[in-house]
Each structure stands twice: as structure tokens, then as C-alpha cells.
HTML snippet that shows the backbone in 3Dmol.js (N, CA, C, O; Angstrom):
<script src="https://3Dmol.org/build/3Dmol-min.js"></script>
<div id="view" style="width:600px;height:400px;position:relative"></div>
<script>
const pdb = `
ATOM      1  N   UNK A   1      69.392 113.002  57.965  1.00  0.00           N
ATOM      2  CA  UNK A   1      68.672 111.897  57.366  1.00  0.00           C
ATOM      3  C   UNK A   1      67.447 111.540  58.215  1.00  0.00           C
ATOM      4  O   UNK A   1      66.498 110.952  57.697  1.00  0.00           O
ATOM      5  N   UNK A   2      67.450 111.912  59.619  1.00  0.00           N
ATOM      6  CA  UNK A   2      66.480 111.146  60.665  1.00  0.00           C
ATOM      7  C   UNK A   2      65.253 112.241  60.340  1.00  0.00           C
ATOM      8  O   UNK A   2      64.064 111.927  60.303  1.00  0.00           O
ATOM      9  N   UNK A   3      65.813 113.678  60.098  1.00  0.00           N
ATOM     10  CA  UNK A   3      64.905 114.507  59.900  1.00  0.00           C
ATOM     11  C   UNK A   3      64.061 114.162  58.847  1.00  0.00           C
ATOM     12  O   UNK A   3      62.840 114.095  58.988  1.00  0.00           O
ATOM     13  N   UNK A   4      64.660 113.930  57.766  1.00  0.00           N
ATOM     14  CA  UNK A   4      63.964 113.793  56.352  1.00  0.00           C
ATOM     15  C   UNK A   4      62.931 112.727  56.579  1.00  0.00           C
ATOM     16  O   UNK A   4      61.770 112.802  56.176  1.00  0.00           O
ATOM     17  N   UNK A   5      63.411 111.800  57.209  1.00  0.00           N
ATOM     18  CA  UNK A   5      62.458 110.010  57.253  1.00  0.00           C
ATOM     19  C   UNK A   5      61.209 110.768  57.929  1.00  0.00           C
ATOM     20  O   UNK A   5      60.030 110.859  57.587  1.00  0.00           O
ATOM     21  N   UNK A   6      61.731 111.135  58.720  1.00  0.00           N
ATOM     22  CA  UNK A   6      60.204 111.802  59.490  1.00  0.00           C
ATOM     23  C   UNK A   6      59.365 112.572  58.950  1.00  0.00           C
ATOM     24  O   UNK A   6      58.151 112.583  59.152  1.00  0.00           O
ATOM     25  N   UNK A   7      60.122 113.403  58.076  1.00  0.00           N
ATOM     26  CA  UNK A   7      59.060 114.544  57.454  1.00  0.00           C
ATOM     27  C   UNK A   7      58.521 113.201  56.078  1.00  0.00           C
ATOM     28  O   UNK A   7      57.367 113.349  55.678  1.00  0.00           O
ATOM     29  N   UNK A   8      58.982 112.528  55.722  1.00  0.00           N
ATOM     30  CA  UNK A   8      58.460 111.717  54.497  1.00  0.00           C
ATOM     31  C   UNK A   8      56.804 110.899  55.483  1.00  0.00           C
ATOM     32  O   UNK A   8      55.625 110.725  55.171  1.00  0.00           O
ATOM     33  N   UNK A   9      57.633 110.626  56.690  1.00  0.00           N
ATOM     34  CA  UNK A   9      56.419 109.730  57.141  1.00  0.00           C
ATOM     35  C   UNK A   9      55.256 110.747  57.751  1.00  0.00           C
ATOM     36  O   UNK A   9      54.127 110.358  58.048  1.00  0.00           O
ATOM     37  N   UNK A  10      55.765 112.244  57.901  1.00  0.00           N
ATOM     38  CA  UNK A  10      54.657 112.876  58.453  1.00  0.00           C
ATOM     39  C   UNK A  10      53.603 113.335  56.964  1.00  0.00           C
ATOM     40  O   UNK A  10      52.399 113.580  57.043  1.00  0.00           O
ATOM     41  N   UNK A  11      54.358 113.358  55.779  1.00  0.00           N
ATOM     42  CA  UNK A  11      53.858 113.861  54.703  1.00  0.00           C
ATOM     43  C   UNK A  11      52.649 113.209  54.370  1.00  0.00           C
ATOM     44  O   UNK A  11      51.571 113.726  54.078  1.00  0.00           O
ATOM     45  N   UNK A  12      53.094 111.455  54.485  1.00  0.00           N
ATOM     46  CA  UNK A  12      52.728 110.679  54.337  1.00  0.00           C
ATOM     47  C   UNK A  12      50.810 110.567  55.009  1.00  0.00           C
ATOM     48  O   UNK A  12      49.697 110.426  54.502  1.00  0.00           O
ATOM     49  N   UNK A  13      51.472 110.761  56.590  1.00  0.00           N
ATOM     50  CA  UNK A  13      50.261 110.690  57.056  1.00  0.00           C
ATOM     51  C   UNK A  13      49.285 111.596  56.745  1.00  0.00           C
ATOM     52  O   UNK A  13      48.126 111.211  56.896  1.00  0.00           O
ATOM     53  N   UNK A  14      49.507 112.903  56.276  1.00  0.00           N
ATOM     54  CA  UNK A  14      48.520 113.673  55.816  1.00  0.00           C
ATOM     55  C   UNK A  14      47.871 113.167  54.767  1.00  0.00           C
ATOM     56  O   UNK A  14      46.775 113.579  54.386  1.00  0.00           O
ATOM     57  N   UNK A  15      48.482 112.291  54.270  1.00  0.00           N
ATOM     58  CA  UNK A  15      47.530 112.396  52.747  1.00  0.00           C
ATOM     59  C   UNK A  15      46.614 110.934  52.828  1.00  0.00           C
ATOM     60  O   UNK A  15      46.325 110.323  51.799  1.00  0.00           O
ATOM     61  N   UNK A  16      46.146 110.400  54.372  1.00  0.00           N
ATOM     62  CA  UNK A  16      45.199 109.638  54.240  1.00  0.00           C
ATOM     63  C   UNK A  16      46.022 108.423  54.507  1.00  0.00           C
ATOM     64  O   UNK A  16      45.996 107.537  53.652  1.00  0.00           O
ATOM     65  N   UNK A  17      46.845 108.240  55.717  1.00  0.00           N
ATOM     66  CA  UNK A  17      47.150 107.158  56.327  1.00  0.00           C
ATOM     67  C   UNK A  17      47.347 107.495  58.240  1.00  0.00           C
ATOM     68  O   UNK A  17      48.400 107.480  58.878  1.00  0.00           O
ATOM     69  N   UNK A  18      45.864 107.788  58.777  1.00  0.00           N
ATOM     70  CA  UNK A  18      46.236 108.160  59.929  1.00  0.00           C
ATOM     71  C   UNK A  18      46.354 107.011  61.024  1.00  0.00           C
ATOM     72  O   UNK A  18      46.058 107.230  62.198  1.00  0.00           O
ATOM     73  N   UNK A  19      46.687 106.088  60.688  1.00  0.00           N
ATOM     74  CA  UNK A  19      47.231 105.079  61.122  1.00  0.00           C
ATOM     75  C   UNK A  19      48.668 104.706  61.213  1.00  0.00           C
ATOM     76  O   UNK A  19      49.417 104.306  62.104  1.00  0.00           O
ATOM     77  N   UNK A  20      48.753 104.956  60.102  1.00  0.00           N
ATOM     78  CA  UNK A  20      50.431 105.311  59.842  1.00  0.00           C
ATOM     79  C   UNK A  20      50.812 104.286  58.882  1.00  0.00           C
ATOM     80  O   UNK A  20      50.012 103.360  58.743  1.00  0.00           O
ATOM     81  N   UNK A  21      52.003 104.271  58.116  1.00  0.00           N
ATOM     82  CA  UNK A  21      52.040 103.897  56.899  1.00  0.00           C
ATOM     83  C   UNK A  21      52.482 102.216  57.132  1.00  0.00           C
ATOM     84  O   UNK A  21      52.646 101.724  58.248  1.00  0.00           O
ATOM     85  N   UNK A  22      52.634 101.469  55.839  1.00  0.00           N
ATOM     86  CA  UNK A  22      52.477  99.904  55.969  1.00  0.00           C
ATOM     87  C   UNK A  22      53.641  99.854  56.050  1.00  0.00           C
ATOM     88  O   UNK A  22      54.333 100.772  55.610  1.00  0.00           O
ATOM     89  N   UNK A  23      54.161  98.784  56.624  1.00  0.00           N
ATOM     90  CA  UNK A  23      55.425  97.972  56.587  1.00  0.00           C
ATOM     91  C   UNK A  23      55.852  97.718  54.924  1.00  0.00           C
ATOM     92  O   UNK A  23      56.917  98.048  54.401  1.00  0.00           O
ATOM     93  N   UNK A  24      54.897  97.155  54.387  1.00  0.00           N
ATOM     94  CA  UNK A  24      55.495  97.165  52.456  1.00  0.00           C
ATOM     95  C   UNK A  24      53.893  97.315  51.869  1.00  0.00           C
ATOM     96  O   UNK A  24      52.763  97.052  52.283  1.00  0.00           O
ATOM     97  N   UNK A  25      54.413  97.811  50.842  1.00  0.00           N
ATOM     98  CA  UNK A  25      53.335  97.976  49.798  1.00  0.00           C
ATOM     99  C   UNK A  25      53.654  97.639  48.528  1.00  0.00           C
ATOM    100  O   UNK A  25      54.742  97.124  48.269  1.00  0.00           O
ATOM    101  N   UNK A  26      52.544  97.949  47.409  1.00  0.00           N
ATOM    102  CA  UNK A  26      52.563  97.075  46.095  1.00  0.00           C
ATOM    103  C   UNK A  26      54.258  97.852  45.674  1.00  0.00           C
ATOM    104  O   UNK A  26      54.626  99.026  45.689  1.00  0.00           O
ATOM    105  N   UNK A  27      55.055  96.423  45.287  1.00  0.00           N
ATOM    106  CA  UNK A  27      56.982  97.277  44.649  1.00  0.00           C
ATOM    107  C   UNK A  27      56.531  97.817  44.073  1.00  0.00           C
ATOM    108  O   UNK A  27      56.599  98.828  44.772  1.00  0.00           O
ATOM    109  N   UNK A  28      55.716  98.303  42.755  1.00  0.00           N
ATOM    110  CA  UNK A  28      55.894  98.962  41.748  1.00  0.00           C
ATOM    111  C   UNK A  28      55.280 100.191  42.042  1.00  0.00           C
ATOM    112  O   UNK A  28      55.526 101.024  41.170  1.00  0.00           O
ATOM    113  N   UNK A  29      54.555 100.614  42.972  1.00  0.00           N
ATOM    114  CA  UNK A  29      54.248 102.022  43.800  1.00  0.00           C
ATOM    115  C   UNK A  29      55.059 102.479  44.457  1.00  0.00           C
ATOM    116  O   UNK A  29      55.146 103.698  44.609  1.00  0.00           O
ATOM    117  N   UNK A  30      55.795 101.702  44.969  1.00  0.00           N
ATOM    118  CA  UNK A  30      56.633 102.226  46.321  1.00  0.00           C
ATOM    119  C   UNK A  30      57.439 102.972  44.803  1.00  0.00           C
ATOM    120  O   UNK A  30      57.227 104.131  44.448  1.00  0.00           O
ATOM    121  N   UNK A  31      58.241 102.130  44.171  1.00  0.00           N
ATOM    122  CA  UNK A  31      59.510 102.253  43.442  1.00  0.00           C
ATOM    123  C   UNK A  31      58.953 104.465  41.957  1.00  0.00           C
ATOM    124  O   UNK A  31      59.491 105.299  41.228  1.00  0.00           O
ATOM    125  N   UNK A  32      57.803 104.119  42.466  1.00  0.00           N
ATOM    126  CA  UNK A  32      57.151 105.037  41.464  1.00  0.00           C
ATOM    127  C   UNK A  32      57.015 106.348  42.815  1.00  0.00           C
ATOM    128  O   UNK A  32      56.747 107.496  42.460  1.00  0.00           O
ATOM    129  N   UNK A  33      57.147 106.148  43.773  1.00  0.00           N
ATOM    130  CA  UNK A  33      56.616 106.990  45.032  1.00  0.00           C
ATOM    131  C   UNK A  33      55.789 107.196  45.202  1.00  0.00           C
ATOM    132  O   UNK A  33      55.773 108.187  45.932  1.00  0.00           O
ATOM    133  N   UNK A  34      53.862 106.508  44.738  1.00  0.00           N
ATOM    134  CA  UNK A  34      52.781 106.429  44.867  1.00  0.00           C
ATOM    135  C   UNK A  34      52.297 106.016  46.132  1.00  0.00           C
ATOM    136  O   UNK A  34      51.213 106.371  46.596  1.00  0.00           O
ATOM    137  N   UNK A  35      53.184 105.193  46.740  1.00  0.00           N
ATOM    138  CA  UNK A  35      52.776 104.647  48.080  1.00  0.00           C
ATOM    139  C   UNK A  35      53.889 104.504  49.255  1.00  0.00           C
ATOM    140  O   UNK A  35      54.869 103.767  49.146  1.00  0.00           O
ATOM    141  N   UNK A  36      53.706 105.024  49.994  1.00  0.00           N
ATOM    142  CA  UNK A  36      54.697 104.631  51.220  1.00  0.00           C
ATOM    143  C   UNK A  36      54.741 103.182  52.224  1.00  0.00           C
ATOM    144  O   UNK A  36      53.780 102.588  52.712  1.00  0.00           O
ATOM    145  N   UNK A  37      55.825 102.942  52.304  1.00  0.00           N
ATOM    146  CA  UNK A  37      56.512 101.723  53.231  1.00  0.00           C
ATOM    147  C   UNK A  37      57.174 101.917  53.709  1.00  0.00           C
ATOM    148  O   UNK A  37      57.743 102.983  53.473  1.00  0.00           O
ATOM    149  N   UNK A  38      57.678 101.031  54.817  1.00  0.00           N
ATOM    150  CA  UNK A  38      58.958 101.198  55.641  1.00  0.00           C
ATOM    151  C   UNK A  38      60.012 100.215  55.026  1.00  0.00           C
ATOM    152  O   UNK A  38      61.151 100.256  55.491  1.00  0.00           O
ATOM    153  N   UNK A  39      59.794  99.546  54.261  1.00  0.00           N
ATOM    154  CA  UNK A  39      60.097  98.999  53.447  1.00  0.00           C
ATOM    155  C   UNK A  39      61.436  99.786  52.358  1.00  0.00           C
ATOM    156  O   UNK A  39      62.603  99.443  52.168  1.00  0.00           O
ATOM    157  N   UNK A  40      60.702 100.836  51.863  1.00  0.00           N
ATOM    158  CA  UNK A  40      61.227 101.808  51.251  1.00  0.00           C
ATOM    159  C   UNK A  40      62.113 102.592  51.812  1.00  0.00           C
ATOM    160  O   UNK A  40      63.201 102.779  51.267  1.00  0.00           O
ATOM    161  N   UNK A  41      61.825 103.099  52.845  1.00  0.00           N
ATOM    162  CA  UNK A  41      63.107 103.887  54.027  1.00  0.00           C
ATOM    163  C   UNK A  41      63.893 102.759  54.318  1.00  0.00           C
ATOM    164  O   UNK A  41      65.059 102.919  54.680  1.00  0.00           O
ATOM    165  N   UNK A  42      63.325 101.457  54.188  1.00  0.00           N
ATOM    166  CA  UNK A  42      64.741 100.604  54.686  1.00  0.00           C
ATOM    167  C   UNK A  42      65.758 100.066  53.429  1.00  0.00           C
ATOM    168  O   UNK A  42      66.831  99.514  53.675  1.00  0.00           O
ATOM    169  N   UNK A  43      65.318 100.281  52.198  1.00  0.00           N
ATOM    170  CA  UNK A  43      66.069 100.149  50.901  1.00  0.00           C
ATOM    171  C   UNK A  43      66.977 100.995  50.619  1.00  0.00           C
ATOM    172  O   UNK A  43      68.089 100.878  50.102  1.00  0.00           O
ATOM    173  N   UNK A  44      65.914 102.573  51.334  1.00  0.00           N
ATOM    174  CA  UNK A  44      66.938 103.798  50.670  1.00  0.00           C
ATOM    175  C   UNK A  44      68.290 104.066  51.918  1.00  0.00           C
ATOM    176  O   UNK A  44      69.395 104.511  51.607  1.00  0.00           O
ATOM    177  N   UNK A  45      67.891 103.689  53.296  1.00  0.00           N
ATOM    178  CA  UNK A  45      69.238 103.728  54.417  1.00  0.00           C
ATOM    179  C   UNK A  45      70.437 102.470  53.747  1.00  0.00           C
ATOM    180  O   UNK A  45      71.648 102.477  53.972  1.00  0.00           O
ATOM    181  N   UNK A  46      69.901 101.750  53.140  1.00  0.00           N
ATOM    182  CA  UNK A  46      70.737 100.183  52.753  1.00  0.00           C
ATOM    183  C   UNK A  46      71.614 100.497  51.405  1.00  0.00           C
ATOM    184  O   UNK A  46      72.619  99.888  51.036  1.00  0.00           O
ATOM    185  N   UNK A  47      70.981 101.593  50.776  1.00  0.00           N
ATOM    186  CA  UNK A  47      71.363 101.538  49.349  1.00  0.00           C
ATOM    187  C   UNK A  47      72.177 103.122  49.991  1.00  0.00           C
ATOM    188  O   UNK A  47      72.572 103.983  49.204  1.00  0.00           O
ATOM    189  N   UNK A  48      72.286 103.238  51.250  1.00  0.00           N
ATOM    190  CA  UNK A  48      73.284 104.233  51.714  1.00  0.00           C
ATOM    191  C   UNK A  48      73.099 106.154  50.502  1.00  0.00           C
ATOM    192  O   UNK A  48      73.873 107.043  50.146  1.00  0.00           O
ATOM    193  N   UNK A  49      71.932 105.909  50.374  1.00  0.00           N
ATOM    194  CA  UNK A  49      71.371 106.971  50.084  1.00  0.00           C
ATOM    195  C   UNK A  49      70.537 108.123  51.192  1.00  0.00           C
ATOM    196  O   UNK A  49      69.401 108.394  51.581  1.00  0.00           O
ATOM    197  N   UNK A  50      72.099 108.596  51.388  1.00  0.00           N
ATOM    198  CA  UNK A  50      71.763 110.085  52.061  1.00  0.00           C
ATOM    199  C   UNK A  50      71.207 111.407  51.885  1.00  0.00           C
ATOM    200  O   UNK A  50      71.048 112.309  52.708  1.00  0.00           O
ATOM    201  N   UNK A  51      71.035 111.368  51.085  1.00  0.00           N
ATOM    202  CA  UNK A  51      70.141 112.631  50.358  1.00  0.00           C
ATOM    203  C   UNK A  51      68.845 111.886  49.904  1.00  0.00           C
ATOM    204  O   UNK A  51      68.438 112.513  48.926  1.00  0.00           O
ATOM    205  N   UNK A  52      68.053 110.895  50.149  1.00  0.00           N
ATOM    206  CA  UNK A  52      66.989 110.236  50.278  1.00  0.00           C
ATOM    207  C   UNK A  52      66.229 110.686  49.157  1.00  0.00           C
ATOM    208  O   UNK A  52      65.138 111.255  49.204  1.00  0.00           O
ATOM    209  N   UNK A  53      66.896 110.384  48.142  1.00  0.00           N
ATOM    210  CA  UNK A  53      66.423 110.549  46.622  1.00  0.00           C
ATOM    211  C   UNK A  53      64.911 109.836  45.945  1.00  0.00           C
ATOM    212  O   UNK A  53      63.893 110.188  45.348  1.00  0.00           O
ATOM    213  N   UNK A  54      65.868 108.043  46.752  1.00  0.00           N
ATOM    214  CA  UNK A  54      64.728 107.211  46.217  1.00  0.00           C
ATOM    215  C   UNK A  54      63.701 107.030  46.935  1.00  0.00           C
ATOM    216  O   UNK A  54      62.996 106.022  46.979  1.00  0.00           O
ATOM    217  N   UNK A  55      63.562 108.289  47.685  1.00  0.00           N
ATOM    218  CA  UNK A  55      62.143 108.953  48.860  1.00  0.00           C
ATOM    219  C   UNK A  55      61.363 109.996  48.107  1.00  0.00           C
ATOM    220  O   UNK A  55      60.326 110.320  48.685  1.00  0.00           O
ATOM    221  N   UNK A  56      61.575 110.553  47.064  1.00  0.00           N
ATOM    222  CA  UNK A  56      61.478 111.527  46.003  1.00  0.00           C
ATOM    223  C   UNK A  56      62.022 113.066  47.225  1.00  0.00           C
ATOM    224  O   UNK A  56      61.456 114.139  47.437  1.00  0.00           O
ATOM    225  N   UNK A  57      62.960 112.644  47.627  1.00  0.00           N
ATOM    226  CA  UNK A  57      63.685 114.359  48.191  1.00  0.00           C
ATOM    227  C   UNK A  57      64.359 114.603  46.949  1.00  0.00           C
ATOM    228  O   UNK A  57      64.266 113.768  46.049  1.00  0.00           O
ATOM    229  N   UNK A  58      65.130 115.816  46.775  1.00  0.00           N
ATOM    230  CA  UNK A  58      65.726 116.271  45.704  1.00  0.00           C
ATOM    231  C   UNK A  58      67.382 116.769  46.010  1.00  0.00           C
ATOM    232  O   UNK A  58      67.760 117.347  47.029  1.00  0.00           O
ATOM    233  N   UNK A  59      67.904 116.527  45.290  1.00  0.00           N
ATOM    234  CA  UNK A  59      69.341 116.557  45.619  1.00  0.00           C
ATOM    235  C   UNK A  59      69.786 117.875  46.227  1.00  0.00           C
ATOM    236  O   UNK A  59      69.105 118.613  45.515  1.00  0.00           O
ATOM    237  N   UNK A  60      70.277 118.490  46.831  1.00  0.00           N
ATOM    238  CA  UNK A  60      70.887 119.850  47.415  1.00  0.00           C
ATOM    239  C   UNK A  60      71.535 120.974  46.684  1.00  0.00           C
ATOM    240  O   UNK A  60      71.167 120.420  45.648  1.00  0.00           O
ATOM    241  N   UNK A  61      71.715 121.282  46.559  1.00  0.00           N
ATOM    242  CA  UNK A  61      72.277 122.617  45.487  1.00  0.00           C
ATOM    243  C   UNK A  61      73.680 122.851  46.027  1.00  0.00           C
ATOM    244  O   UNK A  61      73.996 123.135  47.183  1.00  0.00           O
ATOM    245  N   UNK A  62      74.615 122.640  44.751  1.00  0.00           N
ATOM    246  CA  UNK A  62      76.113 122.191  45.197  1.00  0.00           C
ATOM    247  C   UNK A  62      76.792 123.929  44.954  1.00  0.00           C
ATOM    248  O   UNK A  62      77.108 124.456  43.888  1.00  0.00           O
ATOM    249  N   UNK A  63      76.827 124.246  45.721  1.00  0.00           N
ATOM    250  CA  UNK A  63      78.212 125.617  45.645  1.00  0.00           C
ATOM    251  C   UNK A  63      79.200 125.323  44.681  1.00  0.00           C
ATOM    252  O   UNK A  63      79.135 125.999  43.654  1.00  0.00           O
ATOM    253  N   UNK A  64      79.897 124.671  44.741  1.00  0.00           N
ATOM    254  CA  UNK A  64      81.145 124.044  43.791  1.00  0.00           C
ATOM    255  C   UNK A  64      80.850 124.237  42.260  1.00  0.00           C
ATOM    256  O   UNK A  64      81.495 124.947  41.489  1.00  0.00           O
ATOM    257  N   UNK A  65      79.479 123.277  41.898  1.00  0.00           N
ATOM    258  CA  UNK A  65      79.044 123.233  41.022  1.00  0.00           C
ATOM    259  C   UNK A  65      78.478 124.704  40.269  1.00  0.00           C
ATOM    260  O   UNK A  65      78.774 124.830  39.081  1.00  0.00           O
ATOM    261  N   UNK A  66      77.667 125.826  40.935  1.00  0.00           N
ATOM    262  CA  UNK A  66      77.045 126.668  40.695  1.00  0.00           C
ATOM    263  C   UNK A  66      78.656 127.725  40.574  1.00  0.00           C
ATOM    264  O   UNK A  66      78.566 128.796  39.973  1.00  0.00           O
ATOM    265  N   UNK A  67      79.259 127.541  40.841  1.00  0.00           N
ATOM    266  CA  UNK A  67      80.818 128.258  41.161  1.00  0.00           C
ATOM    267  C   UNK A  67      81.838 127.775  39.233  1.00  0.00           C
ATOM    268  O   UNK A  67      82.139 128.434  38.238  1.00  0.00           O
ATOM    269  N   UNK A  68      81.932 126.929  39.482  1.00  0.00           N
ATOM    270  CA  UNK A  68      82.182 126.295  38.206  1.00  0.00           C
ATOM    271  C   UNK A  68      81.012 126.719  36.571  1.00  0.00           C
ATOM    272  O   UNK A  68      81.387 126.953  35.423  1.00  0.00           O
ATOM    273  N   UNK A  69      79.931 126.682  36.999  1.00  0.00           N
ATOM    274  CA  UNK A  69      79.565 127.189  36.151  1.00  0.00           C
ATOM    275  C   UNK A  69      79.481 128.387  35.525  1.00  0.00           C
ATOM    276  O   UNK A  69      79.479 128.773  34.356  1.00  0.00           O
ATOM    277  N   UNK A  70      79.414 128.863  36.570  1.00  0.00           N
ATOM    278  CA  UNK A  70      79.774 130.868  36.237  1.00  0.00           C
ATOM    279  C   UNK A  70      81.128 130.970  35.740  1.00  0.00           C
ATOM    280  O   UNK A  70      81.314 132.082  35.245  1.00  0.00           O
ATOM    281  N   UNK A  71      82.065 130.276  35.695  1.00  0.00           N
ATOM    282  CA  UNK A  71      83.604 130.233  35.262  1.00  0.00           C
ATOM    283  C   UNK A  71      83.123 130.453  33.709  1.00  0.00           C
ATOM    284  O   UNK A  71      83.268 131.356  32.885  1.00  0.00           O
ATOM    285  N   UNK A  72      82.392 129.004  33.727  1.00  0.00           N
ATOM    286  CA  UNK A  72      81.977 128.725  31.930  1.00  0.00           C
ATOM    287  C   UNK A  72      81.743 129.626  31.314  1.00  0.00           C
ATOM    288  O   UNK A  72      82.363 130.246  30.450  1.00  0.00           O
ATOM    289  N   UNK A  73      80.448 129.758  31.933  1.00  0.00           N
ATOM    290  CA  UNK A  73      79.415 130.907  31.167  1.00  0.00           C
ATOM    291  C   UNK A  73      80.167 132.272  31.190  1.00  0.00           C
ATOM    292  O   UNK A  73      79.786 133.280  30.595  1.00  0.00           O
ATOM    293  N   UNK A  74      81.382 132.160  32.021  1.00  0.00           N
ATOM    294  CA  UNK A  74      82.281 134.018  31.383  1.00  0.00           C
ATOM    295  C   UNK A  74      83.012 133.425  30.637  1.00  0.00           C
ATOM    296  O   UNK A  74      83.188 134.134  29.647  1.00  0.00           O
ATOM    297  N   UNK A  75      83.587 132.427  30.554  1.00  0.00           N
ATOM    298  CA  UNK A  75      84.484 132.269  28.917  1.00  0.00           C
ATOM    299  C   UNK A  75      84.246 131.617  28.465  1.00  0.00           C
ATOM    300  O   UNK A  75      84.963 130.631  28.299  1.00  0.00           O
ATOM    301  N   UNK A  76      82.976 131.766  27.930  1.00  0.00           N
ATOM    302  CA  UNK A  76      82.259 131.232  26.986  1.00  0.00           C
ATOM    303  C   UNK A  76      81.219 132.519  26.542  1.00  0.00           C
ATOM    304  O   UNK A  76      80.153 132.376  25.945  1.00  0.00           O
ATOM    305  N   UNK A  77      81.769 133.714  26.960  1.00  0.00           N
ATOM    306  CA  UNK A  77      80.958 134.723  26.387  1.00  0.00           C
ATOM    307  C   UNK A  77      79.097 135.195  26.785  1.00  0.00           C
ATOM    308  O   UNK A  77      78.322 136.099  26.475  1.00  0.00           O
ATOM    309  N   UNK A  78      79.079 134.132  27.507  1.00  0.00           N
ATOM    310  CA  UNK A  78      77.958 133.754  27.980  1.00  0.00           C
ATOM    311  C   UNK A  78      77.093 134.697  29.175  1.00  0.00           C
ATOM    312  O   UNK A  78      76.005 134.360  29.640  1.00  0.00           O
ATOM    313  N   UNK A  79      77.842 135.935  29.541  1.00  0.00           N
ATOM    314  CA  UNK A  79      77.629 136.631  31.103  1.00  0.00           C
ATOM    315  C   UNK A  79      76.387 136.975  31.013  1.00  0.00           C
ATOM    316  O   UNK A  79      75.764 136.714  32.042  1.00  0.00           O
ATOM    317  N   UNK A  80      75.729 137.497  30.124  1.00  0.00           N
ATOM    318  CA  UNK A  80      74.599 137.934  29.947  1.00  0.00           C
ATOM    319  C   UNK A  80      73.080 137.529  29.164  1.00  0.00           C
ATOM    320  O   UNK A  80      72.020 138.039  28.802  1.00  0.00           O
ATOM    321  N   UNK A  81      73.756 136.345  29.195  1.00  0.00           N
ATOM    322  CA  UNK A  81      72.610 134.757  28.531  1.00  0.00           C
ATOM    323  C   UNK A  81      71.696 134.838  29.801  1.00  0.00           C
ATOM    324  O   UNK A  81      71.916 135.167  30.967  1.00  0.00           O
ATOM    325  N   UNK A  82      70.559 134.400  29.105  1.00  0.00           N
ATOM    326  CA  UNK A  82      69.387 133.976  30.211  1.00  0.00           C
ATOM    327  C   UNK A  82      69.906 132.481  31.505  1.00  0.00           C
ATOM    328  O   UNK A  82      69.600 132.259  32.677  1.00  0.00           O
ATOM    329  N   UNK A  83      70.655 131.875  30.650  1.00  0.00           N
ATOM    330  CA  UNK A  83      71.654 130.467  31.474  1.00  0.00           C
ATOM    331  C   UNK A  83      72.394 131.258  32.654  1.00  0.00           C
ATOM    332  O   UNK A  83      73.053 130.490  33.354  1.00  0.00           O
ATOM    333  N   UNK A  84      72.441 132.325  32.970  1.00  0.00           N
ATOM    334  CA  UNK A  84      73.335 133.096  34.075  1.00  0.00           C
ATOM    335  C   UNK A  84      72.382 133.188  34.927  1.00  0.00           C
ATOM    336  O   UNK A  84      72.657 132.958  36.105  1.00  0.00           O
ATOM    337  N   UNK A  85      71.369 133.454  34.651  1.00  0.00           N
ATOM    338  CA  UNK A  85      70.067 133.531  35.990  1.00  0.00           C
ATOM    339  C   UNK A  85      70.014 132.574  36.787  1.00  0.00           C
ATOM    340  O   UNK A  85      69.834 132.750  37.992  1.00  0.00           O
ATOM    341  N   UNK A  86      70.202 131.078  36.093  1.00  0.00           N
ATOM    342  CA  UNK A  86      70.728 130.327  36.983  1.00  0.00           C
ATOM    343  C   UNK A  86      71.321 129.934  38.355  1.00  0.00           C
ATOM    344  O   UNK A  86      71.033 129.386  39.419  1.00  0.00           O
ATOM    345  N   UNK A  87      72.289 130.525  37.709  1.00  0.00           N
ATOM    346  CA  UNK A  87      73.794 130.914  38.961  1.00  0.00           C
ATOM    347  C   UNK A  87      74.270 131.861  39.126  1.00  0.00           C
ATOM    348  O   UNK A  87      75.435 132.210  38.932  1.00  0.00           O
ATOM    349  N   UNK A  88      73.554 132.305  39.445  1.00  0.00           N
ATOM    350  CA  UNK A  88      73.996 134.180  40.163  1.00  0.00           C
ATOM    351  C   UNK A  88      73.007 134.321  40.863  1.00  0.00           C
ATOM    352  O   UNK A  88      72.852 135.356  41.512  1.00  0.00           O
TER     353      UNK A  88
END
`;
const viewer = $3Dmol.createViewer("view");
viewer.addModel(pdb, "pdb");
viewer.setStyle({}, {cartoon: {color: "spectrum"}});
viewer.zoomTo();
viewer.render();
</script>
């Protein structure tokens, strides 16, 4: 998680905050991911969001899930559907 905050705030600074980013900014940017705050890293540690979603990171790619689906898609006749490229 400490990694991610950092790479959000280093992202951040590239794109024209070499000062470094505000304590809060306008809610309805932050909440859109138009603008960075610390504000925002302190909503998304509070709202105990570890995969730092409401940072616009993207969720992880679940084994389990990709495992389960290939079950489907063979009995369901499915092995050789374009939906298998997916997960394989």
C-alpha cells in the first residue's frame, strides 16, 4: 500500500505539481480522480481500501477467479470461444 501512495504521489508530480500535491482539493475532482489530495489517500487508508481503487489503481487479477472460469467455459462447451483467451 506504502508503495502504491507513492507511486500515485510521484505520478502526480509529473503532471505539473512540482511542489507537490495539496492537502485537499475541489471534492468533486478528487472523487472523479482529476485532482490529487492528501485528503484522498487519507479517505482511501480510512475506507480501509487496500488495493487503492478510489486512487484509480485497478484491482489485481485473482487466480481463483481465472481458475473457476475455465471450469465454466469447459462445461459449458465453451473451450474454444474467443471468452477462453481470457483465461488461459
Amino acid at each position: 500500500m506504502k508503495r502504491k501512495i507513492n507511486q500515485y504521489i510521484q505520478t502526480w508530480l509529473g503532471h505539473g505539481y512540482p511542489d507537490g500535491i495539496p492537502d485537499e482539493a475541489d471534492p468533486v475532482l478528487e472523487s472523479l480522480n482529476k485532482a490529487p489530495s492528501y485528503r484522498a489517500i487519507c479517505r482511501a487508508i480510512m475506507k480501509n481500501d487496500t488495493t487503492l481503487i478510489s486512487l484509480g489503481f485497478s484491482r489485481p487479477e485473482c487466480a481463483a477467479y481465472n481458475t473457476l472460469k475455465r471450469i465454466e467455459l469447459r462445461e459449458r462447451g465453451l473451450e474454444t470461444s474467443a471468452q477462453q483467451e481470457f483465461f488461459f
